[in-house]
C-alpha positions as CSV (number, residue, x, y, z in Angstrom):
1,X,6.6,-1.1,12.6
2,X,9.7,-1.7,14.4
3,X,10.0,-5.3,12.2
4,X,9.8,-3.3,8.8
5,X,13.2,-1.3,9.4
6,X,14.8,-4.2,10.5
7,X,13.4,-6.3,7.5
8,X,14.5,-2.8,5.0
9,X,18.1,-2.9,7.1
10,X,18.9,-6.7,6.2
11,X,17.6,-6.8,2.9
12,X,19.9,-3.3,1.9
13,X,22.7,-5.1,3.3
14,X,22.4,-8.4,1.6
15,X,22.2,-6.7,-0.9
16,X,25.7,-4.9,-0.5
17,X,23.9,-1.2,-0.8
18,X,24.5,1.5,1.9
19,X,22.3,3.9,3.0
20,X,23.5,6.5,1.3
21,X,23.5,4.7,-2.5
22,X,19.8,3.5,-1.7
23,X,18.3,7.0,-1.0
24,X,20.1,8.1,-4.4
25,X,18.0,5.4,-6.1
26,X,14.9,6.7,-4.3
27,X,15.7,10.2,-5.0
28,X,15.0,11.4,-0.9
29,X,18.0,11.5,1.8
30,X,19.8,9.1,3.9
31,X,18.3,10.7,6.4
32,X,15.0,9.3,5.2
33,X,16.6,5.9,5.0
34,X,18.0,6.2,8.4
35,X,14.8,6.9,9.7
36,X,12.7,4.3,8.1
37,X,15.4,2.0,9.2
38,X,15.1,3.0,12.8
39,X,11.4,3.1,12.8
40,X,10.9,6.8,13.3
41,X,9.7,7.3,9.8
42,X,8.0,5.3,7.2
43,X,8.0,5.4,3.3
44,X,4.8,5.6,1.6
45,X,3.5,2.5,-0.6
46,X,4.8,3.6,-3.9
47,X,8.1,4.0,-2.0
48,X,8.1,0.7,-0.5
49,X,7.3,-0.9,-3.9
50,X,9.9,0.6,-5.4
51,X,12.3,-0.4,-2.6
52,X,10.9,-4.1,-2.9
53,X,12.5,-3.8,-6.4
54,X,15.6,-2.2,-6.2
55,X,16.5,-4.8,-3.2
56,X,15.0,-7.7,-5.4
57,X,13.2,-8.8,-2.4
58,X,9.3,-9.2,-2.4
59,X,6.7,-6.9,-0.4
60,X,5.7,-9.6,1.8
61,X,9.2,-10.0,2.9
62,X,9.5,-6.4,3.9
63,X,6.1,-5.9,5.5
64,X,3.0,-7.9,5.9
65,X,-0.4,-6.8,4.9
66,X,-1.2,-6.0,8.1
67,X,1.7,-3.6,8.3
68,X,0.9,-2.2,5.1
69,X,-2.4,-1.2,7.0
70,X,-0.3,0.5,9.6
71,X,2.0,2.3,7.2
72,X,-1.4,4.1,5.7
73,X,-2.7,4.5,9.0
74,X,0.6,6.0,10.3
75,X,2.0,8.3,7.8
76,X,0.7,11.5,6.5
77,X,-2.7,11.7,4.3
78,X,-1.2,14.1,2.3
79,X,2.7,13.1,1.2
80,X,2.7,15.4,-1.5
81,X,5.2,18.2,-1.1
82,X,3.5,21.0,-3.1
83,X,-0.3,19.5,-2.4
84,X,0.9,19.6,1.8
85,X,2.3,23.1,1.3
86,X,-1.2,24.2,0.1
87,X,-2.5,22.4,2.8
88,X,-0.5,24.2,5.1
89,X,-1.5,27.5,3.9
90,X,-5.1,27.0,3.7
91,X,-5.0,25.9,7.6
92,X,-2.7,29.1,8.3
93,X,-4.8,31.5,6.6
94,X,-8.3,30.0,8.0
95,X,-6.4,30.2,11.7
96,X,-6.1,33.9,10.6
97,X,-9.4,34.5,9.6
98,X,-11.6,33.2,12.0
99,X,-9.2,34.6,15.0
100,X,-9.7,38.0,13.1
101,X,-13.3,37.4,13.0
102,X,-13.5,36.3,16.9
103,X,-11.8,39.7,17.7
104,X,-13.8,42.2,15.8
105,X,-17.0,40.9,17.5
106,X,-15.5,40.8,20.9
107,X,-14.2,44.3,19.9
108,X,-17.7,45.6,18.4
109,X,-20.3,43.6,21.2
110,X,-19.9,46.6,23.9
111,X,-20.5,48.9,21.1
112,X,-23.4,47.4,19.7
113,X,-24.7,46.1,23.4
114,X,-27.4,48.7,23.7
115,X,-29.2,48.0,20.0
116,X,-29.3,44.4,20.5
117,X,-31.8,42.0,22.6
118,X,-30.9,38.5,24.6
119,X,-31.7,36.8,20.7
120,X,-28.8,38.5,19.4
121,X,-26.8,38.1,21.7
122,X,-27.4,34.0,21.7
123,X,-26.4,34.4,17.9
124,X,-23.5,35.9,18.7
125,X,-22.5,33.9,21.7
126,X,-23.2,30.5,19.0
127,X,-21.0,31.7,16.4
128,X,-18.1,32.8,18.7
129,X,-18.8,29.0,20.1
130,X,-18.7,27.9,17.1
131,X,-15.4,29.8,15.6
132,X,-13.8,29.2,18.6
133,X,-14.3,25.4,18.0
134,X,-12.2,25.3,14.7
135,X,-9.8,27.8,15.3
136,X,-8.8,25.2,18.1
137,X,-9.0,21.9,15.8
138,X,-7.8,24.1,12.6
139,X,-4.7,25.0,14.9
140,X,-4.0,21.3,15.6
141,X,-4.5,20.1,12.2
142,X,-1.7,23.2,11.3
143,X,0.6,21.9,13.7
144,X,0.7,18.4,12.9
145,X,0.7,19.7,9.0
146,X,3.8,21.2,9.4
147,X,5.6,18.9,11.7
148,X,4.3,16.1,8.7
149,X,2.8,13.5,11.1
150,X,-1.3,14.4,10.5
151,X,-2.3,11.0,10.0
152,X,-5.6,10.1,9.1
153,X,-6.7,9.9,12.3
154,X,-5.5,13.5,13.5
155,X,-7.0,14.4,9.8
156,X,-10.5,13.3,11.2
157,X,-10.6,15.0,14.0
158,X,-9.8,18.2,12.0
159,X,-12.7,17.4,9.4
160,X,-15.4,16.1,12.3
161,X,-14.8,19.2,14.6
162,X,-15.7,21.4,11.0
163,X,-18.1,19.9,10.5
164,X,-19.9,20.0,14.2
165,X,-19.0,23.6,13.9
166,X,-21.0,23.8,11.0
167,X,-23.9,22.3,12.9
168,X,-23.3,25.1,15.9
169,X,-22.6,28.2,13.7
170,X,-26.5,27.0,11.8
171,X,-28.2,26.3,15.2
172,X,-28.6,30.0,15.6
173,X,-32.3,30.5,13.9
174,X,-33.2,27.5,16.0
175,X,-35.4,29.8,18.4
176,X,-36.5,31.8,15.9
177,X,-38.8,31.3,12.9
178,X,-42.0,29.1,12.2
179,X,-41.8,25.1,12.3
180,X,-41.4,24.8,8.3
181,X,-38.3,27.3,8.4
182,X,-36.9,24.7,11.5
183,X,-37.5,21.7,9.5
184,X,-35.8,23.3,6.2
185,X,-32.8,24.5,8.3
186,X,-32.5,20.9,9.5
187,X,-33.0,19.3,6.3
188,X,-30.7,21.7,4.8
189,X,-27.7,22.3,7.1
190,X,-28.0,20.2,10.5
191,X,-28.3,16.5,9.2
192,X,-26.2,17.2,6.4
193,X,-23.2,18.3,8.8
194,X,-24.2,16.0,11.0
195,X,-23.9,13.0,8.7
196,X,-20.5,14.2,7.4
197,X,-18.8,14.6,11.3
198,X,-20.3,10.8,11.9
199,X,-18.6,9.8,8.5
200,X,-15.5,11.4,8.6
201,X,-14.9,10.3,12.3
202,X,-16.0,6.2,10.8
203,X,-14.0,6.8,8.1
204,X,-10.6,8.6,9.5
205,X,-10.4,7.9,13.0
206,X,-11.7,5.0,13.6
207,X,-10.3,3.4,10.2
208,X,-14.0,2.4,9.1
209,X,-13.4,0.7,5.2
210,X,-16.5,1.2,4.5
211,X,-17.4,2.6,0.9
212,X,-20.5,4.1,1.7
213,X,-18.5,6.3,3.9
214,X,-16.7,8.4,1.6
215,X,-19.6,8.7,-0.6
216,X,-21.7,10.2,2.7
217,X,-18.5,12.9,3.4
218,X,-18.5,14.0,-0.9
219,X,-22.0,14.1,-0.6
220,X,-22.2,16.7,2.8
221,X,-19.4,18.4,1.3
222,X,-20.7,19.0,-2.2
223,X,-24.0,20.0,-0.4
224,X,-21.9,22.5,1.6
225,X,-20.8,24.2,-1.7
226,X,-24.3,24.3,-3.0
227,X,-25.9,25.6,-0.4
228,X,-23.3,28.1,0.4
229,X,-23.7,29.2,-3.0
230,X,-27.5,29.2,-3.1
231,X,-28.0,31.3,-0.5
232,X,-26.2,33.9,-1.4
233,X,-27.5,33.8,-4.6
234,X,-30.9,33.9,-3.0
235,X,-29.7,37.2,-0.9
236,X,-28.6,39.2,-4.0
237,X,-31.6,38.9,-6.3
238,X,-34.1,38.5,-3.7
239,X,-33.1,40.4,-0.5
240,X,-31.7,42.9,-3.0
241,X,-28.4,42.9,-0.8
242,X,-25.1,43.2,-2.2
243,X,-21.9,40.7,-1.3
244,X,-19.1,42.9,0.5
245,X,-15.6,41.8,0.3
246,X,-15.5,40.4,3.1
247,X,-18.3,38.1,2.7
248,X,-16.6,37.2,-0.5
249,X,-13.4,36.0,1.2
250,X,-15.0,34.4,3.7
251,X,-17.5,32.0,1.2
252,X,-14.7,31.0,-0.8
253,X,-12.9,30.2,2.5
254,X,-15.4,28.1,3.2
255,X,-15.6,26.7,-0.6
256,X,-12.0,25.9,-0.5
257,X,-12.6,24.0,2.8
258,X,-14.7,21.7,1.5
259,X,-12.9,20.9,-1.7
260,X,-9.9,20.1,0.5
261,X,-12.0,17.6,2.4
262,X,-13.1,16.1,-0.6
263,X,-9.3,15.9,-1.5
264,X,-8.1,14.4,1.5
265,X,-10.7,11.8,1.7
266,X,-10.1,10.8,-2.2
267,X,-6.3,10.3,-1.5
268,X,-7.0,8.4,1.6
269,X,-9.4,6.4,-0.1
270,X,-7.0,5.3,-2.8
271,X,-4.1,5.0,-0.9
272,X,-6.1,2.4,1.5
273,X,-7.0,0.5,-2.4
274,X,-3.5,0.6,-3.1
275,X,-2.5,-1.3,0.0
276,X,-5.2,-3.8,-0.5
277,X,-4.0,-4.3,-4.4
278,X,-0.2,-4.6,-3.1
279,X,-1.0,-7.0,-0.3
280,X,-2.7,-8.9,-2.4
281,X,-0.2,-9.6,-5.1
């Protein structure tokens, strides 16, 4: 990418602009010039375009398709001030969460050791596992969120550990209940997740174009929604229990986890179109 800020450097210059009057025409900082110029940094595609025509100088002489690959590949999934500040948040608050959660049952396990059996305590010992798992990946996806350099492959990671923790968290029943229950739970949340970790690691880390893929990721996520949702349902008007607070919170955590998968793969999907339509022009 090195060839890009040299290409951005002699076209700025032949074109009798400095730094300074360029980033006023993009609306960022010279700063962000600087650094795009130096290869430490790199514009998105709208950006470039709109550099291409402010230096009269065509995309192809800034950057080859090949590079415009690399600038997707490279730069932030999400770009987006206010959508990354959201995104920041979420990550924050689900750190919070499931590091609370983590606690309270290390806290309450001596307490309760006497009234449970070894099954219970493999449920617990899976769902720490399992917790423990995305606080870790949720924590790197934070970092990199702030610092503004998760990439789509760092993204992937994020999404594919979820989604094998999703897998762990529902493998608890697996020594308990009749075959019918252990195919339904497999059916219903083990393939499902499963399918959506192998897509989402295809899709994001190894830069898989394939369309299928994001289809197979909004498919396990919008089957995450609705089965988080029918379940519950189910518990209310047939268990006859009642949905604390908590629970609450922690469902619509979830919910909200999912949607923002579904966001991240639809921008990264059409930002990958757009450098295909640009390169191609």
């Amino acid at each position: 990418m090195v060839e890009f800020g040299e290409q951005l450097r002699k076209a700025r210059e032949a074109k009798g602009m400095t730094q300074q009057s360029l980033a006023e025409q993009l609306y960022v900082t010279r700063q962000s010039v600087s650094r795009w110029e130096c290869g430490d940094r790199y514009p998105d595609l709208l950006t470039t375009k709109k550099i291409s025509q402010i230096l009269e100088v065509s995309l192809d002489d800034l950057l080859s398709g090949k590079e415009m690959t690399k600038l997707v590949e490279r730069n932030p999934v999400i770009e987006n001030k206010l959508a990354n500040s959201i995104m920041i948040a979420l990550y924050a608050f689900i750190v919070f969460s499931f590091t609370v959660t983590v606690v309270d049952i290390i806290i309450r396990f001596p307490l309760q050791s006497g009234a449970i059996d070894y099954s219970d305590i493999q449920v617990i010992a899976i769902n720490v596992l399992g917790l423990i798992l995305q606080i870790a990946f949720f924590v790197y996806g934070l970092i990199h969120a702030i610092r503004g350099t998760l990439s789509p492959k760092r993204m992937g990671i994020v999404i594919s550990a979820y989604f094998i923790a999703m897998c762990i968290t529902g493998s608890d029943n697996i020594s308990r209940g009749a075959t019918w229950q252990l195919i339904s739970l497999a059916v219903m949340l083990i393939i499902p997740n499963m399918l959506g970790a192998i897509a989402s690691f295809l899709y994001f880390v190894s830069a898989k174009n394939n369309k299928s893929l994001p289809i197979l990721i909004s498919i396990a996520c919008i089957w995450g929604i609705v089965r988080i949702i029918l379940a519950n349902y189910e518990m209310i008007r047939y268990a006859g229990q009642y949905v604390s607070m908590n629970t609450t919170l922690g469902l619509l955590l979830k919910i909200c986890i999912y949607i923002l998968i579904l966001y991240q793969t639809y921008v990264l999907n059409k930002k990958r179109k757009n450098a295909i339509e640009i390169s191609e022009q």
